[in-house]
C-alpha positions as CSV (number, residue, x, y, z in Angstrom):
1,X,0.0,0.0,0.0
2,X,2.9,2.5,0.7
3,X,5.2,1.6,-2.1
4,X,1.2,2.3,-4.0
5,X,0.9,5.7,-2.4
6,X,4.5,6.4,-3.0
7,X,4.3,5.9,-7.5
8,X,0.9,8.0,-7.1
9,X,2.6,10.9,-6.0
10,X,3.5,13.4,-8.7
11,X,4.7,16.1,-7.7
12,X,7.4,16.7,-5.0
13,X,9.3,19.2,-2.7
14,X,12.8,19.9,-4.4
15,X,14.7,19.7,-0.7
16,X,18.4,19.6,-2.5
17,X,20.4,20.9,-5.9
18,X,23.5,18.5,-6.7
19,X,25.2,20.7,-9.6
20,X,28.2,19.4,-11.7
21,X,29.8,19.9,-14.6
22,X,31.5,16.9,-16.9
23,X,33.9,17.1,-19.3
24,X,33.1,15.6,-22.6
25,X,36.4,15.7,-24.6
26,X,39.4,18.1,-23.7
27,X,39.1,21.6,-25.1
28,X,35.3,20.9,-26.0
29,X,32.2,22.3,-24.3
30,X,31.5,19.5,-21.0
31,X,28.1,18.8,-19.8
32,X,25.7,20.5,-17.0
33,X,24.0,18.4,-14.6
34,X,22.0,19.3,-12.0
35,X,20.4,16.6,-9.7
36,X,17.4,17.5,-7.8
37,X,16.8,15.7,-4.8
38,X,13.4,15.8,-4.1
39,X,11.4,15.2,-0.5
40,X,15.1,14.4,1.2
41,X,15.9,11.8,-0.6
42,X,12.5,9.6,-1.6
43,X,12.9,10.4,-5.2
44,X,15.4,12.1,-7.7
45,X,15.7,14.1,-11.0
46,X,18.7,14.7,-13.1
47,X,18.3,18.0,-15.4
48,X,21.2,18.6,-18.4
49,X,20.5,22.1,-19.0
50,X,22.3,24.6,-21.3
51,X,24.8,26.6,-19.8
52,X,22.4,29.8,-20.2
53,X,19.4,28.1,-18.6
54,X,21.8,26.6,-15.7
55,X,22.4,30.3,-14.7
56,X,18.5,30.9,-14.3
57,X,17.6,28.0,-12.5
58,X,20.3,28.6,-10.1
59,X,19.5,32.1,-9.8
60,X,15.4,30.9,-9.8
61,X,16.8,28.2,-6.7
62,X,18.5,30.7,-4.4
63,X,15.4,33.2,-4.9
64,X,12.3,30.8,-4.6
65,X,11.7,29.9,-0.7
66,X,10.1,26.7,-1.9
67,X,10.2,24.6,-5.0
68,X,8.5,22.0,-6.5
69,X,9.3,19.4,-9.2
70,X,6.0,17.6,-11.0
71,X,7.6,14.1,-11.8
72,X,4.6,14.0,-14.8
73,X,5.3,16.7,-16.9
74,X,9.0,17.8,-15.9
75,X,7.9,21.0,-14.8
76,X,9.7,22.7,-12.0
77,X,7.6,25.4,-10.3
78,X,8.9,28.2,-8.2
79,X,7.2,29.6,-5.3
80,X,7.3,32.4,-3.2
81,X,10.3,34.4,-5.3
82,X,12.1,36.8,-3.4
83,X,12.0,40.9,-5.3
84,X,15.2,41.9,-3.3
């Protein structure tokens, strides 16, 4: 019934960012990742934005007091963003 209630569940509390950059081949543009860790740990999301969009949602993370991640339609929706 919990591991039930658990797959239902589409939308979740982003709780953590994991960013990281790989390199792809020397000299060449590497790869963004950011890894969202959503509800402390009961599910997980890795994002491969563009360098230009990583900037925003970084800048969207540190201004939003909460966000949310809808597991369905890949959505991330920010809450509460700070003017200041």
């Amino acid at each position: 019934m919990s591991e039930r209630t658990e797959r239902q569940i589409k939308v979740r509390q982003v709780t953590h960012v994991q960013a990281s950059w790989t390199e792809q081949e020397r000299g060449a543009p590497g790869a963004l990742t950011l890894q969202l860790i959503l509800d402390h740990g009961a599910d997980e999301y890795v994002l491969r934005p563009s360098a230009d969009d990583a900037q925003v949602l970084v800048l969207l993370l540190d201004r939003s007091k909460q966000v949310n991640f809808d597991l369905e339609r890949k959505v991330l929706m920010f809450g509460n963003i700070s003017t200041e």
